[in-house]
Legacy VTK file of the C-alpha trace (Angstrom):
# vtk DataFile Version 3.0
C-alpha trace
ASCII
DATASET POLYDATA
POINTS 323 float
-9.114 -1.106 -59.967
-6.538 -1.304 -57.286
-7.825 -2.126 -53.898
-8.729 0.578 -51.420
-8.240 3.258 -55.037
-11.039 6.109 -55.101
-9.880 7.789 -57.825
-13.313 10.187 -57.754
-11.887 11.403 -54.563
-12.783 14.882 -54.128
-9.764 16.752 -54.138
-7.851 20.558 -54.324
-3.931 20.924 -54.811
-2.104 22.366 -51.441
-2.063 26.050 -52.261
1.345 28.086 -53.298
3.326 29.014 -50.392
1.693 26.746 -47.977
3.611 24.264 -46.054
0.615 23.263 -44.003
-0.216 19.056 -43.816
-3.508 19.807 -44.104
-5.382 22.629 -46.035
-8.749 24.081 -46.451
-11.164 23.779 -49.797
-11.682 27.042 -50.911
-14.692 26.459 -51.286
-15.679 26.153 -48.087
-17.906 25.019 -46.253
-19.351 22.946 -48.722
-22.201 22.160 -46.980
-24.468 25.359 -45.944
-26.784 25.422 -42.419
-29.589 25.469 -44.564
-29.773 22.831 -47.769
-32.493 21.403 -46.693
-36.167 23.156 -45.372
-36.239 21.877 -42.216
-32.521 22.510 -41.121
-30.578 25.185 -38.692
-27.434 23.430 -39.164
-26.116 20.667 -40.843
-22.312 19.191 -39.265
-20.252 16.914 -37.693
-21.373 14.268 -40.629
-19.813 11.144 -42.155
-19.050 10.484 -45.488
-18.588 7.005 -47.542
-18.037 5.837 -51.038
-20.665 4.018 -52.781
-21.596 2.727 -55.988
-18.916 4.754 -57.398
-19.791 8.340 -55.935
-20.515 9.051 -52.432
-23.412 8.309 -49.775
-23.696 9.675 -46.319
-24.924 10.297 -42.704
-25.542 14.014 -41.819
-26.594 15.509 -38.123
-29.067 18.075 -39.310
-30.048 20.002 -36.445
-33.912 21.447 -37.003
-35.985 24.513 -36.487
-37.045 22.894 -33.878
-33.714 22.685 -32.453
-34.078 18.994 -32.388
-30.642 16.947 -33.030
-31.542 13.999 -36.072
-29.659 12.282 -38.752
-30.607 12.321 -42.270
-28.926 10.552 -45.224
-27.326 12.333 -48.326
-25.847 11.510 -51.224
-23.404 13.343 -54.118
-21.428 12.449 -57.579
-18.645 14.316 -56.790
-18.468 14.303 -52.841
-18.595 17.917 -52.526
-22.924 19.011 -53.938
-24.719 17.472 -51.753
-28.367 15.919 -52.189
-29.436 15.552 -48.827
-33.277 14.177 -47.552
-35.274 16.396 -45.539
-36.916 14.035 -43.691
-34.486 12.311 -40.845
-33.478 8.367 -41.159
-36.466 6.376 -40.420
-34.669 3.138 -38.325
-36.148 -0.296 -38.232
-36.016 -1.189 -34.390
-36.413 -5.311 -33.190
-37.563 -4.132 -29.451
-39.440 -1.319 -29.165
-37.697 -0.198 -25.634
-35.085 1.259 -28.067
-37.121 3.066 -30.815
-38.282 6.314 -27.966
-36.602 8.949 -29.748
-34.822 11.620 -28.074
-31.571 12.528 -29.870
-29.390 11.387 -32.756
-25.982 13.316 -33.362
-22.568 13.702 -34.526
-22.723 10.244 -37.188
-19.625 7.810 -38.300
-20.026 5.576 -41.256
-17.545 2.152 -41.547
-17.552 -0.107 -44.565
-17.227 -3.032 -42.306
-17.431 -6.668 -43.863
-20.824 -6.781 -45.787
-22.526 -3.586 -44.937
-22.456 0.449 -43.929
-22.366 0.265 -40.551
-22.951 4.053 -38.444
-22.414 4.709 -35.235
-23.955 8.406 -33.510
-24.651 9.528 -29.913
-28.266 8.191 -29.007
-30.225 9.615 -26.446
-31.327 6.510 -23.988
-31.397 7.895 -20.548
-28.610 10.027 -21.736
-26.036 9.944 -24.177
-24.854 6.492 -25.310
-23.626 5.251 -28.723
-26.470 4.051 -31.090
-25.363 1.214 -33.603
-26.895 0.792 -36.919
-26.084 -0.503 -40.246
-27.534 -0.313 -44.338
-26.845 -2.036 -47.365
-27.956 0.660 -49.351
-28.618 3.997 -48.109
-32.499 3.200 -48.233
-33.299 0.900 -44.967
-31.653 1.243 -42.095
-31.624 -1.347 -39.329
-30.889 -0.365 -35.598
-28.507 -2.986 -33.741
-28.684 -1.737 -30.446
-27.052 0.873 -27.656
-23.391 -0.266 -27.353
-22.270 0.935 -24.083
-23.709 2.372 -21.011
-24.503 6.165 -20.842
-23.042 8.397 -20.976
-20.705 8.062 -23.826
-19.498 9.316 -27.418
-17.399 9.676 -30.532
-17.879 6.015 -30.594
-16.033 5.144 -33.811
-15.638 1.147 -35.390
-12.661 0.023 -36.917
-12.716 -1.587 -40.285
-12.117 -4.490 -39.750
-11.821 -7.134 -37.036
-9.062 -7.201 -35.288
-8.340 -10.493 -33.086
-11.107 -11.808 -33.905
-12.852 -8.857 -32.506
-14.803 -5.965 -33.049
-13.432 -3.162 -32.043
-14.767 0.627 -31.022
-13.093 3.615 -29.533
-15.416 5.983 -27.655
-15.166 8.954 -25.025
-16.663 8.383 -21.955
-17.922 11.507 -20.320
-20.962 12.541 -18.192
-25.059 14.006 -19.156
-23.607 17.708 -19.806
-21.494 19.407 -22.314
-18.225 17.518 -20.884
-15.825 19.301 -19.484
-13.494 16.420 -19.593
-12.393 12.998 -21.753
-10.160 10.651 -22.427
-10.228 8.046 -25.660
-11.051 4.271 -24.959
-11.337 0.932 -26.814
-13.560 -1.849 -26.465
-13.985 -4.966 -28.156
-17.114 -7.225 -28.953
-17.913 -10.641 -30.648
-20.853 -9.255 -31.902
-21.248 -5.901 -32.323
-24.141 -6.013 -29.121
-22.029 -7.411 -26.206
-18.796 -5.109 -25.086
-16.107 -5.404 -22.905
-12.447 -5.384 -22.571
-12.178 -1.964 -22.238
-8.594 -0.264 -22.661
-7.713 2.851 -22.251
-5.709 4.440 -25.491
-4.831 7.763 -24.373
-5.905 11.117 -22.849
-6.310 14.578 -22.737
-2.512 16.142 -22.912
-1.659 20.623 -22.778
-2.819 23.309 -25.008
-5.224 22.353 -27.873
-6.297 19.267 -26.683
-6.255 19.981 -22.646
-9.933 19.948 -21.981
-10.842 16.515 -23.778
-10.567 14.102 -26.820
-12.138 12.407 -28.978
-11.999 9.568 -31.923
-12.840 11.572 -35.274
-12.588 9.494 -38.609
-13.072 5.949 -38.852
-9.710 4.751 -38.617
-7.167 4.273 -41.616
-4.975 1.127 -41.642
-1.681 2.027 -43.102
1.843 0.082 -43.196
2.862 2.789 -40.158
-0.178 2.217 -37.911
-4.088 2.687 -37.527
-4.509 6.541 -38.436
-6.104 8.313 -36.056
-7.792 11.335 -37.028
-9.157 13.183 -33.154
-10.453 16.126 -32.322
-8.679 18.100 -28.997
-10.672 20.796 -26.886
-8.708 23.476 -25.014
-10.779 26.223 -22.840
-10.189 29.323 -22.916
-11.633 32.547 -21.343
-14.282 33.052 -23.957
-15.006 28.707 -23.910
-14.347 25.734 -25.641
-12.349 25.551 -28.344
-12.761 22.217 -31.077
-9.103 21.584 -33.214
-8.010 18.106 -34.423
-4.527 16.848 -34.662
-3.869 12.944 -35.671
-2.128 9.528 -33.818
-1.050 6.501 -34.941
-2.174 3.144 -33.549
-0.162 -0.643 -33.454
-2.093 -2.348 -35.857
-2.550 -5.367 -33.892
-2.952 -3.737 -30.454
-4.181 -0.602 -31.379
-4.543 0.845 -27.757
-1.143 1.025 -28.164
-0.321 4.394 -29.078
3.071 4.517 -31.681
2.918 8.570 -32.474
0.696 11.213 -31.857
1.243 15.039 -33.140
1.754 17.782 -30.281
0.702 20.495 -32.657
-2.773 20.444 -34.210
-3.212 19.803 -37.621
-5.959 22.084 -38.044
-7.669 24.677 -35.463
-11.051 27.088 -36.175
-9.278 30.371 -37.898
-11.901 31.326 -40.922
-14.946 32.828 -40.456
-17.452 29.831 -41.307
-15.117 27.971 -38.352
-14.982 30.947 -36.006
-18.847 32.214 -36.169
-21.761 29.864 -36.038
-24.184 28.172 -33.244
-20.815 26.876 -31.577
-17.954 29.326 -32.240
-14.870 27.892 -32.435
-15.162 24.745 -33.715
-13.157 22.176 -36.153
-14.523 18.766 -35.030
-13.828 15.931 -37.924
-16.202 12.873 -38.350
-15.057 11.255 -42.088
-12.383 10.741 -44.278
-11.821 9.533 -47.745
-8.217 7.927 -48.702
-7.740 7.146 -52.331
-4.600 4.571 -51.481
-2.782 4.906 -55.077
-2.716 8.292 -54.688
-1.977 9.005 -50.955
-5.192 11.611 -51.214
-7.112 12.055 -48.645
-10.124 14.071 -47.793
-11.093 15.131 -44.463
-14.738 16.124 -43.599
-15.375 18.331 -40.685
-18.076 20.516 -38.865
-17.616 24.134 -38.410
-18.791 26.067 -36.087
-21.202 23.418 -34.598
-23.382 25.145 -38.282
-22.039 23.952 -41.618
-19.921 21.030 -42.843
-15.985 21.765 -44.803
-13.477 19.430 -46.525
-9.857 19.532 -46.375
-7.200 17.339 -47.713
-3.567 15.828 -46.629
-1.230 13.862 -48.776
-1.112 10.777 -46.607
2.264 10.157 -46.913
3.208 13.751 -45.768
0.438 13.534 -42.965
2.351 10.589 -41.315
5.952 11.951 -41.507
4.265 14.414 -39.736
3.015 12.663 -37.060
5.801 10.773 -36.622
8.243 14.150 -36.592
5.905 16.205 -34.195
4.937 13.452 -32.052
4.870 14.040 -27.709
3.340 10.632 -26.157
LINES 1 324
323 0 1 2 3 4 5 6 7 8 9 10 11 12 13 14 15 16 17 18 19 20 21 22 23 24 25 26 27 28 29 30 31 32 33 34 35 36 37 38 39 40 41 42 43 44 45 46 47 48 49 50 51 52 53 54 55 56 57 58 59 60 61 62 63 64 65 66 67 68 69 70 71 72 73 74 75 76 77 78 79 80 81 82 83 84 85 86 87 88 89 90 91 92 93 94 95 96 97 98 99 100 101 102 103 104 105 106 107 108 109 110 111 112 113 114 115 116 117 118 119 120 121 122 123 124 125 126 127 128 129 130 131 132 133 134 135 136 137 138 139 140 141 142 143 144 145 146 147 148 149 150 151 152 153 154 155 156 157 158 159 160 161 162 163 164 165 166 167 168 169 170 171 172 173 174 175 176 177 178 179 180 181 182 183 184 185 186 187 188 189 190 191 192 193 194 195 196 197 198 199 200 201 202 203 204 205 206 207 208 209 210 211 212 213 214 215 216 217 218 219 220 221 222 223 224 225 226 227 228 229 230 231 232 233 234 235 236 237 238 239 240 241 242 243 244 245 246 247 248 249 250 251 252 253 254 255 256 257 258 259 260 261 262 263 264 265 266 267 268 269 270 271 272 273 274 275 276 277 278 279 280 281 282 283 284 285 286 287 288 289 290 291 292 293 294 295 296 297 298 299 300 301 302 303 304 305 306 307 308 309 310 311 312 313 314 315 316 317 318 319 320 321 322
């Protein structure tokens, strides 16, 4: 098999007469509120490959209103098999095992194991980093960064030498602001360097950013897949547009689309706990191809798929870019 191929990618042809990059399964959403007993919602999840289907991370919000993380796995990547009961972690220090939240998950293939990444609750929200070999025990590394932070999001691979993370600080609310950041660690438990990549810009993505996807390294640049809030008179609004990164440097910001790629316009995007909301956490690129498959929350309720030819996606980037 050809390296980085996923030739079980899930996958739908662009419909006729659409000129769109991206475009919506029909299907959709593909994940309902309520798979599992215990959920409200289930979104804003991450998706891998593994052992030749799919495994995941999924924030399943519960009748209790309480935010949690429970793994999932599928053949095909679009039926879902997901555990009712939330990830039980394996904590070192004990200081770190209080729980209080767990929410909006990335997964990263990184080296030798599944790492994921979420917003922990530790005096407020910080990003929580884990990792599993297999989808059964999972292994809690420790609170990257200082409250309050999130859409902390690893890179694939080092880069320098270094790990490296982009993340949104913000503040203990529901932030009315944000810019994207990168930090770097020897580790994976001791950060610094900190550089600012880039910030909030007009219309869709006004209010705040943040890192979406882990990152896709392509001949062009690091793919960056980010969602962009605007408000408007009846509140936030949750679209995502794309970027790409130097590949060396990749605070460095090479393109980045003024238009969004896609914004909340069907019903199971429009009408939910969160109304208006597209807000991506995974993609799958089968590189032979140039498929990709885009998972995203809607509605702050249920979890979609859409797809881009990559190719296609970075000619667009690259024609609709405004740095």
């Amino acid at each position: 098999m050809q390296p980085n191929a996923l030739p079980n990618i899930p996958w739908q042809d662009r419909p006729a007469g659409n000129s769109d990059p991206v475009w919506r399964y029909d299907a959709n959403p593909i994940i309902p509120r309520d798979l599992i007993p215990s959920s409200n919602s289930i979104f804003n999840s991450a998706v891998v490959p593994f052992n030749g289907a799919f495994a995941g991370v999924f924030r399943c919000d519960n009748k209790k209103r309480e935010m949690n993380i429970h793994r999932g796995f599928s053949d095909d990547g679009l039926n879902w098999r997901l555990e009712d009961a939330p990830i039980e972690w394996q904590f070192d220090d004990p200081e770190l095992s209080r729980f209080v939240h767990r929410y909006d998950p990335r997964v990263t293939w990184l080296e030798d194991r599944y790492y994921v990444t979420w917003c922990n609750g530790y005096h407020g929200p910080t990003i929580g980093i884990g990792y599993t070999h297999d989808f059964e025990r999972f292994h809690f590394v420790e609170n990257a960064l200082l409250p309050f932070n999130r859409n902390g999001v690893l890179f694939p691979r080092r880069i320098g030498g270094q790990y490296l993370m982009l993340s949104r600080p913000s503040d203990n609310g529901h932030t009315p602001f944000g810019d994207i950041y990168l930090s770097s660690s020897p580790d994976l438990i001791h950060w610094g360097r900190h550089r600012y990549v880039m910030g909030v810009k007009g219309g869709w993505q006004s209010t705040k950013i943040g890192a979406g996807p882990t990152p896709i390294e392509t001949p062009e640049g690091w793919l960056m897949i980010y969602h962009g809030v605007l408000t408007s008179c009846n509140g936030f609004v949750y679209s995502f547009g794309a970027a790409l990164l130097d590949l060396e440097q990749p605070w460095k910001v090479l393109y980045r689309t003024a238009p969004y790629l896609l914004s909340p316009q069907t019903l199971y995007e429009c009408v939910g706990d969160v109304p208006n909301v597209a807000f991506p956490c995974a993609a799958l690129h089968d590189q032979p191809t140039g498929r990709l498959a885009i998972y995203y929350g809607g509605a702050d309720t249920v979890t979609a798929l859409a797809f881009a030819h990559m190719d296609e996606l970075i000619a667009y980037v690259k024609d609709n870019s405004e740095l």
